[in-house]
PyMOL Python script that loads the backbone (N, CA, C, O; Angstrom):
from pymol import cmd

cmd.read_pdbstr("""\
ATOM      1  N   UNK A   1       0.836  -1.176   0.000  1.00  0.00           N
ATOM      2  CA  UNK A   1       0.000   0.000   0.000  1.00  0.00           C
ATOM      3  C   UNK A   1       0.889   1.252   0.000  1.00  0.00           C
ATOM      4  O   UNK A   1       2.011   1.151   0.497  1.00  0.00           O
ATOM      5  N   UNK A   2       0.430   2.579  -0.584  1.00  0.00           N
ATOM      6  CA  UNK A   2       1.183   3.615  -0.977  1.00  0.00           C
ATOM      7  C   UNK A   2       1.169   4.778   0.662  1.00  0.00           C
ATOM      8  O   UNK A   2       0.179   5.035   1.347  1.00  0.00           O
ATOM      9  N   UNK A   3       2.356   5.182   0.842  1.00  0.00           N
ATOM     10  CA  UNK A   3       1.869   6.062   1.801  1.00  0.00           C
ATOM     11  C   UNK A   3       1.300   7.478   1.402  1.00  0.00           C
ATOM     12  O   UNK A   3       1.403   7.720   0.200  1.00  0.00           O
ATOM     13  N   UNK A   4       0.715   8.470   2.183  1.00  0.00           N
ATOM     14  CA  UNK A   4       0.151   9.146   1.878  1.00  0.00           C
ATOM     15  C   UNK A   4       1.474  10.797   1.884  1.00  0.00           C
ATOM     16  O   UNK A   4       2.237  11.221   2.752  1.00  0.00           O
ATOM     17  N   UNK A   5       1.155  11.267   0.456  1.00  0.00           N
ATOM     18  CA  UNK A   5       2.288  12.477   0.242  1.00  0.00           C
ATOM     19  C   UNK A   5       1.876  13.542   1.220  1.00  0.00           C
ATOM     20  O   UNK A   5       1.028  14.291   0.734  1.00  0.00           O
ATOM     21  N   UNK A   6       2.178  13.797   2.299  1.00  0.00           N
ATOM     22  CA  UNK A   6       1.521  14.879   3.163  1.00  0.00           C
ATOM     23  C   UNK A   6       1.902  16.475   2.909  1.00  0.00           C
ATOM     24  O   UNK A   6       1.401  17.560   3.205  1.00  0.00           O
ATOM     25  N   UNK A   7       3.275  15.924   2.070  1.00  0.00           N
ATOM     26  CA  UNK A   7       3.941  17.583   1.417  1.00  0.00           C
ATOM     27  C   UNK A   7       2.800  18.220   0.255  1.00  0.00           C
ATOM     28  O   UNK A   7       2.447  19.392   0.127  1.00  0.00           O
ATOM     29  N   UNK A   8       2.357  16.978  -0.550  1.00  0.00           N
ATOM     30  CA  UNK A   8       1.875  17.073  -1.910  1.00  0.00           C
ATOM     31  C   UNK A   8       0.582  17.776  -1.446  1.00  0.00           C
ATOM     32  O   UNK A   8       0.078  18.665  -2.131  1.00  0.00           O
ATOM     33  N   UNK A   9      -0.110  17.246   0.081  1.00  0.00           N
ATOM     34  CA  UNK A   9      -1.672  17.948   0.099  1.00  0.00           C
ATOM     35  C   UNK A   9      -1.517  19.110   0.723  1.00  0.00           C
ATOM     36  O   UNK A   9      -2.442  19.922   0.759  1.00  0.00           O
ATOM     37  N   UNK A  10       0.359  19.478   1.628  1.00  0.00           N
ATOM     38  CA  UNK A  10       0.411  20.962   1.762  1.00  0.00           C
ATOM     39  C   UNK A  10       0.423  21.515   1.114  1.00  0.00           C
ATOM     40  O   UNK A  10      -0.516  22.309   1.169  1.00  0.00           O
ATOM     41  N   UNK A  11       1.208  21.673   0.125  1.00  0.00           N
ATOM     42  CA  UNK A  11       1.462  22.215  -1.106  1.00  0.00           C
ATOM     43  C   UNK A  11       0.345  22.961  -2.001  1.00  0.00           C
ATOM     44  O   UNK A  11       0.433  23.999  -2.656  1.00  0.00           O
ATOM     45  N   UNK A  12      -1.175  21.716  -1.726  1.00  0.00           N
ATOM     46  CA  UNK A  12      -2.070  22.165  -2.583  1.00  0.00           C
ATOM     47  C   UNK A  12      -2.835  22.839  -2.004  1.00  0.00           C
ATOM     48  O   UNK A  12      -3.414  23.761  -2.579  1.00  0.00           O
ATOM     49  N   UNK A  13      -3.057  22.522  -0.575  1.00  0.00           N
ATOM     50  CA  UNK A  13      -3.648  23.841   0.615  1.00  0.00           C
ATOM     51  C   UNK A  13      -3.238  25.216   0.261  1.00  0.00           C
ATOM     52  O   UNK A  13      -3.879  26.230  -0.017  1.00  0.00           O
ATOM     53  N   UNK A  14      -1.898  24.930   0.362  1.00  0.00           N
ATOM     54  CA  UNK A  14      -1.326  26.318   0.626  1.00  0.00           C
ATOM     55  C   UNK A  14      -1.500  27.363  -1.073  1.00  0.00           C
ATOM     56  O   UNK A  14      -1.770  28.563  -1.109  1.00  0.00           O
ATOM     57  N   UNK A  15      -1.258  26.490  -2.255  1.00  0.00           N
ATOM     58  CA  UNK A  15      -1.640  27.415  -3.382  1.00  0.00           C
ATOM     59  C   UNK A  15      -3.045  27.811  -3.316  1.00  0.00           C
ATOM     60  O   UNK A  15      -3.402  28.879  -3.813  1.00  0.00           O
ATOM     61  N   UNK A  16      -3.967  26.928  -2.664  1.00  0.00           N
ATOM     62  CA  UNK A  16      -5.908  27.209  -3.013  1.00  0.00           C
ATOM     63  C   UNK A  16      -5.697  28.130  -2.026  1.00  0.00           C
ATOM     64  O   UNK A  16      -6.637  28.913  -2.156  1.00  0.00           O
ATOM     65  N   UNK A  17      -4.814  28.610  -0.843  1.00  0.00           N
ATOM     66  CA  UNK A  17      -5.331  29.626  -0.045  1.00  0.00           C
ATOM     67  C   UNK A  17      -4.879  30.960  -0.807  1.00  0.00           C
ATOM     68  O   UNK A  17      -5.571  31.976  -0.873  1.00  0.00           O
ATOM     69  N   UNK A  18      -3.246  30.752  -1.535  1.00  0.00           N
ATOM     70  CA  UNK A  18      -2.880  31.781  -1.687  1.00  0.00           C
ATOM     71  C   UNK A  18      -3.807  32.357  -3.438  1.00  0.00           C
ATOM     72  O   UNK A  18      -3.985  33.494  -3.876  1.00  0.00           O
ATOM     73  N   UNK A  19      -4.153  31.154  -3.953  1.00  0.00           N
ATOM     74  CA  UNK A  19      -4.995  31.355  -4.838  1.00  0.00           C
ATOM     75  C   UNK A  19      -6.377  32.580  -4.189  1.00  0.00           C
ATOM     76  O   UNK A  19      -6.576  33.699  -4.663  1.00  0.00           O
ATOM     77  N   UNK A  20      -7.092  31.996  -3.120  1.00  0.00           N
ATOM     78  CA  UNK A  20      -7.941  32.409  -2.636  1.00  0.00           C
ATOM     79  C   UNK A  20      -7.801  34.018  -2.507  1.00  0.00           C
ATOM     80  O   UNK A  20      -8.448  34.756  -3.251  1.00  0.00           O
ATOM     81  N   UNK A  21      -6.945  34.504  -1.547  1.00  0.00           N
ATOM     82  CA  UNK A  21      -6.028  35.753  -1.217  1.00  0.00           C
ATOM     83  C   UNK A  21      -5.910  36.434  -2.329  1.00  0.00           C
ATOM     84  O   UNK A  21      -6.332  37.566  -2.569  1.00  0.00           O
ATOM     85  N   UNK A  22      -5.386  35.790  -2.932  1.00  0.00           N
ATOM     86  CA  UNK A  22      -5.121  36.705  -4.580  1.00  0.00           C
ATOM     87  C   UNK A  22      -6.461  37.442  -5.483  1.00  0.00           C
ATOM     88  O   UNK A  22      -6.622  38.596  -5.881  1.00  0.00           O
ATOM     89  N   UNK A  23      -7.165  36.417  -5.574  1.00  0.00           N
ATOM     90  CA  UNK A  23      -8.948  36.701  -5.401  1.00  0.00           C
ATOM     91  C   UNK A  23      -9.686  37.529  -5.273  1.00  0.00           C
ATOM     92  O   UNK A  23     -10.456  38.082  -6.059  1.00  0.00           O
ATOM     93  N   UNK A  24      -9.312  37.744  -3.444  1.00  0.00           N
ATOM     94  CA  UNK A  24      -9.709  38.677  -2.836  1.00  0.00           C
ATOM     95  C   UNK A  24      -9.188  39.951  -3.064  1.00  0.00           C
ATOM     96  O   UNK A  24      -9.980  40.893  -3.020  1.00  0.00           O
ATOM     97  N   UNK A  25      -8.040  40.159  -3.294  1.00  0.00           N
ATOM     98  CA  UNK A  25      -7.804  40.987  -3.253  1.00  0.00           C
ATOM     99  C   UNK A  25      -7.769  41.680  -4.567  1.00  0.00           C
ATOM    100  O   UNK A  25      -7.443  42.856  -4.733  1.00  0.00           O
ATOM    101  N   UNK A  26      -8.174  40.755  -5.576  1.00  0.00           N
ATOM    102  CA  UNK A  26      -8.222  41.794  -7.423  1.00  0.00           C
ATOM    103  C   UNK A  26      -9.726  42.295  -6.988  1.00  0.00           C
ATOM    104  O   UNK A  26     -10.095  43.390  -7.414  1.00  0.00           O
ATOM    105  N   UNK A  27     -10.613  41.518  -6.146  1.00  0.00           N
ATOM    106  CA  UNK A  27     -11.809  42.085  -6.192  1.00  0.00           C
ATOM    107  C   UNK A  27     -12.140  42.550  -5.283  1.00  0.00           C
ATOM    108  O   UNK A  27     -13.302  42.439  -4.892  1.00  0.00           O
ATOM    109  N   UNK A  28     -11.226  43.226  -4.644  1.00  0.00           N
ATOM    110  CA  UNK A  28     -11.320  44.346  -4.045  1.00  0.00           C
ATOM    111  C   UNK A  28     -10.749  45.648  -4.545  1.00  0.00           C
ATOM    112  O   UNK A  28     -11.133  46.738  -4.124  1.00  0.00           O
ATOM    113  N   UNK A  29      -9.714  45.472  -5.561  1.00  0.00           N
ATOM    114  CA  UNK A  29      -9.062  46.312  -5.803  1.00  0.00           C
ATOM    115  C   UNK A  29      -9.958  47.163  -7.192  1.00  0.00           C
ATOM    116  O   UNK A  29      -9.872  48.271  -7.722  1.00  0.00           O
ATOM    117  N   UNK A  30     -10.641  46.182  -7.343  1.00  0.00           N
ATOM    118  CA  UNK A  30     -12.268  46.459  -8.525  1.00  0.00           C
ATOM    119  C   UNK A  30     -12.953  47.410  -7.969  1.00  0.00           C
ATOM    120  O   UNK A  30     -13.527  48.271  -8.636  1.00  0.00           O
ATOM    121  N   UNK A  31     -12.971  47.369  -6.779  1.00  0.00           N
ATOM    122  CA  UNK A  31     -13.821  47.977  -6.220  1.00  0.00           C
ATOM    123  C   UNK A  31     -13.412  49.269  -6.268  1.00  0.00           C
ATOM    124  O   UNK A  31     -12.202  49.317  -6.045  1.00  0.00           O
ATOM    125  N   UNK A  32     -13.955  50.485  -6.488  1.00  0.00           N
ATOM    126  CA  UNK A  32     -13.559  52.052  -6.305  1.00  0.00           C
ATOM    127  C   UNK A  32     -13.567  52.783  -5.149  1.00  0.00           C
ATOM    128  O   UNK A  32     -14.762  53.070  -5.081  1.00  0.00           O
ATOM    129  N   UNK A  33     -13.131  53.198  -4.350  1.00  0.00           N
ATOM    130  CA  UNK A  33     -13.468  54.138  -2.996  1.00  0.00           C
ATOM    131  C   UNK A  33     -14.268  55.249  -3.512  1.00  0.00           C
ATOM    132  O   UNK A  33     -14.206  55.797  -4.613  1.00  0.00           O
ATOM    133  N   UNK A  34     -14.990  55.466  -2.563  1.00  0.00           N
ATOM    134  CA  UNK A  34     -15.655  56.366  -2.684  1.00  0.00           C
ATOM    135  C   UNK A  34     -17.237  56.015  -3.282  1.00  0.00           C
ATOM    136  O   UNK A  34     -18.092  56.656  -3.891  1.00  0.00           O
ATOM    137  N   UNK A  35     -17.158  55.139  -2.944  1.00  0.00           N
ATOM    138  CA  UNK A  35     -18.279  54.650  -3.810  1.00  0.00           C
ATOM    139  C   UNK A  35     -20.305  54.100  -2.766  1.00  0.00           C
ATOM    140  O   UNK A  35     -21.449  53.719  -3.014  1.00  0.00           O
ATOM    141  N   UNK A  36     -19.332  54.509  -1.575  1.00  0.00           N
ATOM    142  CA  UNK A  36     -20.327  53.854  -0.254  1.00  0.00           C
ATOM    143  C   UNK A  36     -20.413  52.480  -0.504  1.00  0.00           C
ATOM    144  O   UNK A  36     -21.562  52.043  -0.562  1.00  0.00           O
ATOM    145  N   UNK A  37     -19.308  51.516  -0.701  1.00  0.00           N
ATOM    146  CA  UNK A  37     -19.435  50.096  -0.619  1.00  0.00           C
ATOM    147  C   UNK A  37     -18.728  49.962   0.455  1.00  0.00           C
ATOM    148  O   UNK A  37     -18.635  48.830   0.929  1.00  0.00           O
ATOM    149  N   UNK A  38     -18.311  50.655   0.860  1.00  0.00           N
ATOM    150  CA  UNK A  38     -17.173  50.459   2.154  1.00  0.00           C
ATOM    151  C   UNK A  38     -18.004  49.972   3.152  1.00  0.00           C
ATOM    152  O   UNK A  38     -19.224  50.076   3.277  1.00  0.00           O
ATOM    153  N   UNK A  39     -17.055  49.350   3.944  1.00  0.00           N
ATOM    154  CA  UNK A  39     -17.754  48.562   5.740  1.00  0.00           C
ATOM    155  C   UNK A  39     -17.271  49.669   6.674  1.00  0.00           C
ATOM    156  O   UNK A  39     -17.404  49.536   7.891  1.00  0.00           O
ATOM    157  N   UNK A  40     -16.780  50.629   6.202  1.00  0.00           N
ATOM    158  CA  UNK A  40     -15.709  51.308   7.357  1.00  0.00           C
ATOM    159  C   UNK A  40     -16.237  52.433   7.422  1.00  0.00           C
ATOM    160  O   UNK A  40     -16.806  52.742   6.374  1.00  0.00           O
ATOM    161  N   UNK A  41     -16.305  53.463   8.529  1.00  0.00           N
ATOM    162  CA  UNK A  41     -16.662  54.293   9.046  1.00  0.00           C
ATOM    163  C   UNK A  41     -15.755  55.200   9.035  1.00  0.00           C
ATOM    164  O   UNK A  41     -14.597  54.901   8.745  1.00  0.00           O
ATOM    165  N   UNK A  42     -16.166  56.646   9.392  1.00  0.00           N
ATOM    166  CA  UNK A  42     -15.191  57.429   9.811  1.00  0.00           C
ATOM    167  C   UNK A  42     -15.340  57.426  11.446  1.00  0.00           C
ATOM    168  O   UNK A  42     -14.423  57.767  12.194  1.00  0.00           O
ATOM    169  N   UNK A  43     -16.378  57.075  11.801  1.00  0.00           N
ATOM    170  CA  UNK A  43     -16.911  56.798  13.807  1.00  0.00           C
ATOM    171  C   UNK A  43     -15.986  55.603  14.328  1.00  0.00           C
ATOM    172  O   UNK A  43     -16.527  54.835  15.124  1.00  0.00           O
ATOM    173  N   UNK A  44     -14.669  55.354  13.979  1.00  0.00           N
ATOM    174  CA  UNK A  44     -14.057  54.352  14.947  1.00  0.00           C
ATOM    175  C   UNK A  44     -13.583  54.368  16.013  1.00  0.00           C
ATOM    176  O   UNK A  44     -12.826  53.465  16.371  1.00  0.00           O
ATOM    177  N   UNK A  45     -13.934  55.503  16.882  1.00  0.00           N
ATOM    178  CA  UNK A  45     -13.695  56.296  17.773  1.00  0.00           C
ATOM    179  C   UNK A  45     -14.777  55.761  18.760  1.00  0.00           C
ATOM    180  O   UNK A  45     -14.595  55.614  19.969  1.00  0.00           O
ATOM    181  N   UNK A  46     -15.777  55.526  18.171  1.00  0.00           N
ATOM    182  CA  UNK A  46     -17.110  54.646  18.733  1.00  0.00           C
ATOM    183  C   UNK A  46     -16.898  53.385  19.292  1.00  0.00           C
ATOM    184  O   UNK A  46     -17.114  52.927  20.414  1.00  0.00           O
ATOM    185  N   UNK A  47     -16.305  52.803  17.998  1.00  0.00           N
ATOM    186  CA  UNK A  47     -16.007  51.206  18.451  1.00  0.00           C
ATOM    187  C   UNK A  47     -15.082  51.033  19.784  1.00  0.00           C
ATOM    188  O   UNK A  47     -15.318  50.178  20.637  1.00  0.00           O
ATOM    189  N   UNK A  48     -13.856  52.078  19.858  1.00  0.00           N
ATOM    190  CA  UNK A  48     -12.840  51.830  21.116  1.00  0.00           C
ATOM    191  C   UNK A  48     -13.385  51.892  22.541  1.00  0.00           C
ATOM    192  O   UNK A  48     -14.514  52.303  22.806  1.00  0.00           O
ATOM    193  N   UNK A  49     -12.451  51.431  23.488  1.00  0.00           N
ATOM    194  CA  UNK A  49     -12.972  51.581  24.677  1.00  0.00           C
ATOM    195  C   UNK A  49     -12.637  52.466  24.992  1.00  0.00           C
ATOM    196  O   UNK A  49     -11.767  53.208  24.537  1.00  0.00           O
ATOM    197  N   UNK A  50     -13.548  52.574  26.190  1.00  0.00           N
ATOM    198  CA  UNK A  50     -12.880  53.999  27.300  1.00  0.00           C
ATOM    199  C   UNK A  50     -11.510  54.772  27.002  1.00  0.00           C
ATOM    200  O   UNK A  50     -10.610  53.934  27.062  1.00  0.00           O
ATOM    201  N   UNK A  51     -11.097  55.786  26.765  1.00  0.00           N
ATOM    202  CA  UNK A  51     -10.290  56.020  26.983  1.00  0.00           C
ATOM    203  C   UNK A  51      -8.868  55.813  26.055  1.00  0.00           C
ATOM    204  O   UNK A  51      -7.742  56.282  26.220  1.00  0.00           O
ATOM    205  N   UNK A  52      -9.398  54.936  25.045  1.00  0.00           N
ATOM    206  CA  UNK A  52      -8.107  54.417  24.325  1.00  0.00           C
ATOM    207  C   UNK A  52      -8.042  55.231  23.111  1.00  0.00           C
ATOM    208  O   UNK A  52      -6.955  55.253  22.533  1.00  0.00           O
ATOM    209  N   UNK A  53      -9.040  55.921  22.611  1.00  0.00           N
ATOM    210  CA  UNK A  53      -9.022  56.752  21.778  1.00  0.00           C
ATOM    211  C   UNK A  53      -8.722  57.882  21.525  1.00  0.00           C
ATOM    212  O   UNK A  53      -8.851  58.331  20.387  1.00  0.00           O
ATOM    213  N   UNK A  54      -8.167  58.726  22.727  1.00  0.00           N
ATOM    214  CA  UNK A  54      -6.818  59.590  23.392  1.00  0.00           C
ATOM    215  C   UNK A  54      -7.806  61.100  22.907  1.00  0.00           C
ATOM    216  O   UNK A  54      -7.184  62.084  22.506  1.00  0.00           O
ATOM    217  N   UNK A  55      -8.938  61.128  22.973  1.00  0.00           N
ATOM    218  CA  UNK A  55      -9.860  62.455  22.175  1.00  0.00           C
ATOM    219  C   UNK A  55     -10.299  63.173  23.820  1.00  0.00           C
ATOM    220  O   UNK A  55      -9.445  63.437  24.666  1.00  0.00           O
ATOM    221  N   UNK A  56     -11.319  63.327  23.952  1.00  0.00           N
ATOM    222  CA  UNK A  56     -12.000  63.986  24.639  1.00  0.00           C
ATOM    223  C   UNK A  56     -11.926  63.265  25.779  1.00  0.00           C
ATOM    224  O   UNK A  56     -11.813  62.042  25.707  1.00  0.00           O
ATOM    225  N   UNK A  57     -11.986  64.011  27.176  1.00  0.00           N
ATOM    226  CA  UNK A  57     -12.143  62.836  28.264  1.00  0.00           C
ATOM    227  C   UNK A  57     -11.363  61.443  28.793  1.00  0.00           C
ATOM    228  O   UNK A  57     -11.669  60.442  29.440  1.00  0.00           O
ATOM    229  N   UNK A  58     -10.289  61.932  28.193  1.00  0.00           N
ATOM    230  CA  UNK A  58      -8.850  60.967  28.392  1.00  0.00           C
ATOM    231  C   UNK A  58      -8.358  60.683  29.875  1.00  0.00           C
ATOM    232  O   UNK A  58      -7.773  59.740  30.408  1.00  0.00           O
ATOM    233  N   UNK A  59      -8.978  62.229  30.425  1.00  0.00           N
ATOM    234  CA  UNK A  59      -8.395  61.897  31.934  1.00  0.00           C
ATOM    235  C   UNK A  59      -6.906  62.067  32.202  1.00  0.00           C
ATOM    236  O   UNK A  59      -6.311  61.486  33.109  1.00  0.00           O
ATOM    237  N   UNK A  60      -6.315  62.978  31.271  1.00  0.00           N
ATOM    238  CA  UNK A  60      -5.025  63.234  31.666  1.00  0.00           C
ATOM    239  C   UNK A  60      -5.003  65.094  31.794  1.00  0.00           C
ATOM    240  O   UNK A  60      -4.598  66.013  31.081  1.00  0.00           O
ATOM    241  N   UNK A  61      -5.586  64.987  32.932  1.00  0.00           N
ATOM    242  CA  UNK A  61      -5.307  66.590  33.406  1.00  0.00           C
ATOM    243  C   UNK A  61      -4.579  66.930  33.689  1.00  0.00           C
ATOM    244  O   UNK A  61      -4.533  68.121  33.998  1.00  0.00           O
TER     245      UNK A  61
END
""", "prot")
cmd.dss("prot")
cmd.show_as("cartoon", "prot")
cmd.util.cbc("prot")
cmd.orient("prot")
């Protein structure tokens, strides 16, 4: 019985991911800014916690 190539099924992982990646990223790069497809905010100031966002109310008097 044959053993099993464990390099041969890394090998093919690792191109379908970097395949994958590559992907992603032409179709994103399709994409135009400015366009309101974005996920991103200019309010990320919202998302942080207390204090970590160094703006208003920092507490360093």
């Amino acid at each position: 019985m044959a053993t099993p190539n464990y390099g041969f099924e890394k090998r093919q992982r690792e191109l379908a991911k970097k395949r994958k990646k590559e992907d992603k990223l032409k179709a994103k790069a399709e994409r135009k800014p400015g366009q309101g497809d974005d996920d991103h905010t200019d309010g990320d100031a919202d998302n942080a916690a207390p204090g970590e966002s160094g703006g208003e109310g920092s507490g360093s008097d």
